[in-house]
C-alpha positions in Angstrom: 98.8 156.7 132.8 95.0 156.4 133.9 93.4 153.9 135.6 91.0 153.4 132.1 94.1 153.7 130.1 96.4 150.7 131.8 92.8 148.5 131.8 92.6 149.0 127.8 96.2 148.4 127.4 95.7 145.0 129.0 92.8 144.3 127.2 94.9 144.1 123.9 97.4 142.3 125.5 95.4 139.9 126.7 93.5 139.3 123.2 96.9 139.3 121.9 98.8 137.3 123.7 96.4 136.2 126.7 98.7 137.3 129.1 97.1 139.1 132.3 99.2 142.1 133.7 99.9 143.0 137.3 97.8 145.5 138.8 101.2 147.3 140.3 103.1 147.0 136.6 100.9 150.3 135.2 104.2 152.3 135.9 106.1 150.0 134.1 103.8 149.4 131.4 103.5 153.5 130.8 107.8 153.5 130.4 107.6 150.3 128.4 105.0 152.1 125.9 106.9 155.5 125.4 108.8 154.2 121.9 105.5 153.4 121.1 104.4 156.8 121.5 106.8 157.9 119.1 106.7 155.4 116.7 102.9 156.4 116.3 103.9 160.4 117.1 101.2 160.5 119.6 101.4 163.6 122.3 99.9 161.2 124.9 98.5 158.1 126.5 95.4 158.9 125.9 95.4 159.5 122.2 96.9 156.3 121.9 94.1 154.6 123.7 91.8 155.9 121.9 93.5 154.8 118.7 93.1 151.4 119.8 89.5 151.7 119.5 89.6 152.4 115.9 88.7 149.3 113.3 92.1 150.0 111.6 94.1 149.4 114.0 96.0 146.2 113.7 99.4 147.1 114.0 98.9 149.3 116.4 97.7 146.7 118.8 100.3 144.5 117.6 102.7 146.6 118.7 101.5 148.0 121.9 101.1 143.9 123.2 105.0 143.7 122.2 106.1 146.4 124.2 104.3 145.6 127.3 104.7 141.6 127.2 107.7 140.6 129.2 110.3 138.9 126.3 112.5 137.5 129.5 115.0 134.8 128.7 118.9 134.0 129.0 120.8 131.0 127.5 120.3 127.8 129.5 117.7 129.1 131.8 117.1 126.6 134.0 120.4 124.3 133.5 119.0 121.1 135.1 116.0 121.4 132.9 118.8 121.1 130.3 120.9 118.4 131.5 117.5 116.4 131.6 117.0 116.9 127.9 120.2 115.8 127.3 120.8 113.0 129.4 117.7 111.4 129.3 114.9 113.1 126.7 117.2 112.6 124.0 118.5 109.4 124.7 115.1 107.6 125.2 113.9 109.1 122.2 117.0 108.1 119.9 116.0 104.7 121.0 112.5 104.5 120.4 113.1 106.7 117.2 116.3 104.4 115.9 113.7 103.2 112.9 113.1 107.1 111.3 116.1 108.9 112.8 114.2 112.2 113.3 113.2 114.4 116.1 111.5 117.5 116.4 111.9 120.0 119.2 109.6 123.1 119.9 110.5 126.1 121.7 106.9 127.8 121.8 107.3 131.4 122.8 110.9 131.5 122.4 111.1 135.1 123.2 114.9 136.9 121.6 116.2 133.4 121.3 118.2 132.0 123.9 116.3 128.7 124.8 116.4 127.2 121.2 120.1 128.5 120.7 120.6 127.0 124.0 119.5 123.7 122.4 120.9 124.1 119.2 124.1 124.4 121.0 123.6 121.2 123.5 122.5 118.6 120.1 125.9 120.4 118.8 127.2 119.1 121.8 126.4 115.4 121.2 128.8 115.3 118.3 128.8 112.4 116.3 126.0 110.7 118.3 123.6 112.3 116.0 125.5 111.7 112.6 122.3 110.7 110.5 120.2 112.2 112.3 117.4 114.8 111.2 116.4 116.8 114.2 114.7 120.1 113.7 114.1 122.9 115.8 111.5 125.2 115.4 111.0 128.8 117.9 108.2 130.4 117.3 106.9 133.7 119.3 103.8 136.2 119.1 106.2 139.2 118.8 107.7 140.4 115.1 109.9 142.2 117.2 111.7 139.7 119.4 111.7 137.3 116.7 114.2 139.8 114.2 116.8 140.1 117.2 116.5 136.4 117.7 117.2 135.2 114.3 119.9 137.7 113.8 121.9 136.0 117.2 123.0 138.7 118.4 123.3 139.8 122.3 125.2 142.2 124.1 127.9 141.1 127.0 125.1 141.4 129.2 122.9 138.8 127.7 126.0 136.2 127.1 127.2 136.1 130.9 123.3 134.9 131.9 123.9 131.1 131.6 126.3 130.5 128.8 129.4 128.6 129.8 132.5 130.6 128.9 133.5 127.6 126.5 130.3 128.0 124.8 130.6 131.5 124.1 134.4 130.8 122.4 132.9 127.8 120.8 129.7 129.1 119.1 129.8 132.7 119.8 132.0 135.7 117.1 132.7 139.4 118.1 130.6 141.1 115.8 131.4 145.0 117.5 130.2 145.6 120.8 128.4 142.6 120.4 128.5 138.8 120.5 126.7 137.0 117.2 125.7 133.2 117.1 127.4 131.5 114.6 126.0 130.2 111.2 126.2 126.7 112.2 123.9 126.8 115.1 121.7 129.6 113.9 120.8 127.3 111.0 119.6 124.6 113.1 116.9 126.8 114.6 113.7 127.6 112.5 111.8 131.1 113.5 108.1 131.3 112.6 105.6 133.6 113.6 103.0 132.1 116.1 100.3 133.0 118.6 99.5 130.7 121.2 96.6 131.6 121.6 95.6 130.6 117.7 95.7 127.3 115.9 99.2 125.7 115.4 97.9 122.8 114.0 100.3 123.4 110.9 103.4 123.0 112.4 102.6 119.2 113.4 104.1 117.3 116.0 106.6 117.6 118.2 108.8 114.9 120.4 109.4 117.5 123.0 108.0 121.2 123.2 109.3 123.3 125.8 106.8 126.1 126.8 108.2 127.5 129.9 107.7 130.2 132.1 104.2 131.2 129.7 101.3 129.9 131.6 102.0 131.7 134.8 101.3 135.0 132.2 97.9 133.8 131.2 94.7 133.2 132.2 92.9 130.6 133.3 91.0 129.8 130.0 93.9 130.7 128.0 95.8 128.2 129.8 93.3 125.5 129.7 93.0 126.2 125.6 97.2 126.2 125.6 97.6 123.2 126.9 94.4 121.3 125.2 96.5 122.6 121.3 100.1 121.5 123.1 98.5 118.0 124.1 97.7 118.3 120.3 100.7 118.8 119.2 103.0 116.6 121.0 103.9 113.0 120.0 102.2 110.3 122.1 105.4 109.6 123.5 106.7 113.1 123.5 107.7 115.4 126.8 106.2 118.3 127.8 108.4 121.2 129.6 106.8 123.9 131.4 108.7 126.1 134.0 109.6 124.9 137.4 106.7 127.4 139.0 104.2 126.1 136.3 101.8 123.0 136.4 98.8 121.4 134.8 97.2 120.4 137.8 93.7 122.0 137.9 94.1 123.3 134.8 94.2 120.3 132.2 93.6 116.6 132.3 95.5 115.8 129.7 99.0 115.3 131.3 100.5 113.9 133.6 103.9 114.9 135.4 107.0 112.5 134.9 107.0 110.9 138.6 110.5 111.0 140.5 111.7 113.4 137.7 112.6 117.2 137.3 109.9 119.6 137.8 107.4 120.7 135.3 108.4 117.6 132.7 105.0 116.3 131.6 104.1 112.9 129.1 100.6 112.7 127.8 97.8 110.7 129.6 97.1 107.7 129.3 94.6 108.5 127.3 96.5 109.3 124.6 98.2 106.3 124.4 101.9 107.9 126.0 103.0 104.9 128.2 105.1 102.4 126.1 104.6 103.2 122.9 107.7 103.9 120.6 107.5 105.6 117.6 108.8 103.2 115.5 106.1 100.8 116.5 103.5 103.3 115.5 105.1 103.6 112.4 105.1 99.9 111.7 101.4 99.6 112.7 100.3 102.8 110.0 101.8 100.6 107.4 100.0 97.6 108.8 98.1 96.3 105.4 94.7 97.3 104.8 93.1 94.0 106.0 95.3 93.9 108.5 91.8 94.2 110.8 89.3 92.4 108.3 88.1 90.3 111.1 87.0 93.2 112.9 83.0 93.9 112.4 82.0 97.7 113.9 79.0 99.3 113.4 79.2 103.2 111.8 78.6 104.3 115.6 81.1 102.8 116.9 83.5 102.9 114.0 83.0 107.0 114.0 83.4 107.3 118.0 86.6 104.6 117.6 88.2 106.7 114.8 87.4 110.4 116.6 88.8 108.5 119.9 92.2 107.6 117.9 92.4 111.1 115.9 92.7 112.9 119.8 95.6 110.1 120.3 97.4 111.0 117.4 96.6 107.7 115.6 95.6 106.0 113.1 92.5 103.8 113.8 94.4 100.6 112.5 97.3 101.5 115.2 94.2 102.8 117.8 92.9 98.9 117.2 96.3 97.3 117.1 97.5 98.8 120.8 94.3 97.5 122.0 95.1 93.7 120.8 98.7 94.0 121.7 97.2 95.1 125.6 95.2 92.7 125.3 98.3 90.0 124.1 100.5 91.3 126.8 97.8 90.9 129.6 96.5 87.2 128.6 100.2 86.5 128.4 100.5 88.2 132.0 97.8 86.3 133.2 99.1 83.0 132.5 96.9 80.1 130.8 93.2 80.2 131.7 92.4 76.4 133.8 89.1 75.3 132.9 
């Protein structure tokens, strides 16, 4: 491979997928692309290249960023990042969401599946803790191709002795020939979409916790900026980010702020988005609140349109936007003790 060749190939794949590749990965890349070669039946890198020029090309480009992007994962990665979830995520969110009984949990770039099978199988875990309970799981990834092997579950011996507890694998896990398939039961719990991070994911709403790890340190520094401005987005004001444990949002986004004291790379919103002590339930209560609820409140269309754009980036309502600010302002009279004349 050329010098002109590997920098068009990372051009797709950064318009693809906004990952950035390694100077010393063009070997790599050229052994990674050879199916593609065939697939296509093209003689050489460089006819390839130049197909990439052409308007038609599409799926061509599709396909060349999924061979060279890096689907890395194994089941549990990280198993303190795990125990976390479980041990305290979960249970401060059952709490606060004790009114609605529902939780939603984003794997974003969820690669052949093991993180959200991982979960699937540690809310399996729980047992009868989360009888009545609605908790979806969604896994999206860029890649056709590494989301068909992940919804089909199945992974070679290889793939099953990276992180899986042996009890696990009898548990959850069937023989299907050489390999080992997920089991109905927790492949159902896990919804597969299609989904580019570096496009709009408005549509899939909000989430209580999205893991996104081990993604930024692919991207670039725009791309990460613009990633974590749609995750802020997307994550409930008292939702939990998950990055890697080599990742961070410092210099990068203003938006979040790490969990002091905690595991690396756990993140809540700012305080600008209204993250610290609000429950979920309580937000729910204050979107019902009556429509003159705030009669007594008297804003002029300036302020009432830089109030309501203020409470949209917070995930609110303007009612509940307006009703956190009285209860602050409740809580810090109270605080404060009577006023002495």
């Amino acid at each position: 491979m050329r010098a002109h060749e590997f920098q068009r190939i990372g051009e797709v794949l950064r318009d693809h997928s906004g990952a950035v590749l390694g100077e010393n990965t063009m070997a790599a890349v050229a052994v990674k692309l050879g199916p593609v070669l065939t697939e296509f039946d093209f003689p050489s890198m460089t006819h390839l290249t130049m197909a990439l020029s052409q308007p038609d090309s599409g799926r061509l480009r599709q396909r060349v960023a999924e061979a060279v992007a890096v689907p890395e994962s194994y089941f549990f990665r990280n198993k303190d990042c795990f125990a976390y979830i479980g041990d305290v995520m979960l249970p401060q969110l059952m709490e606060r969401r004790a009114g609605v009984r529902r939780l939603r949990i984003w794997s974003a770039a969820c690669s052949t599946g093991q993180e959200p099978y991982s979960l699937a199988m540690l809310l399996a875990e729980k047992g009868r803790a989360l009888d009545g309970w609605s908790v979806e799981i969604v896994a999206t990834d860029f890649s056709q191709a590494v989301l068909g092997k992940a919804q089909a579950g199945q992974y070679s011996q290889f793939e099953v002795q990276r992180g899986l507890p042996v009890k696990l694998l009898i548990k959850y896990f069937e023989k299907f020939g050489p390999l080992w398939q997920v089991k109905s039961e927790i492949r159902e719990r896990v919804d597969f979409r299609a989904q580019n991070l570096l496009h709009s994911y408005a549509q899939l709403g909000r989430f209580d916790i999205i893991l996104c790890r081990n993604v930024l340190i692919y991207l670039g520094a725009d791309q990460r900026t613009s990633v974590l401005g749609q995750l802020a987005r997307s994550l409930a004001p008292d939702g939990y980010l998950v990055l890697g444990a080599a990742e961070t949002t410092l210099g990068v986004s203003t938006e979040f702020q790490r969990v002091s004291g905690q595991l690396g790379g756990v993140y809540r919103l700012g305080a600008g988005y209204g993250a610290e002590g609000v429950k979920a339930d309580r937000l729910a209560d204050m979107d019902r609140a009556p429509a003159g609820a705030f009669r007594s409140v008297r804003l002029d269309p300036v302020t009432a349109d830089r109030l309501e754009a203020k409470a949209r980036a917070c995930g609110m309502t303007l009612s509940a936007f307006l009703a956190e600010f009285a209860d602050l302002g409740l809580r810090t009279e109270r605080a404060s003790g009577p006023k002495k004349d």
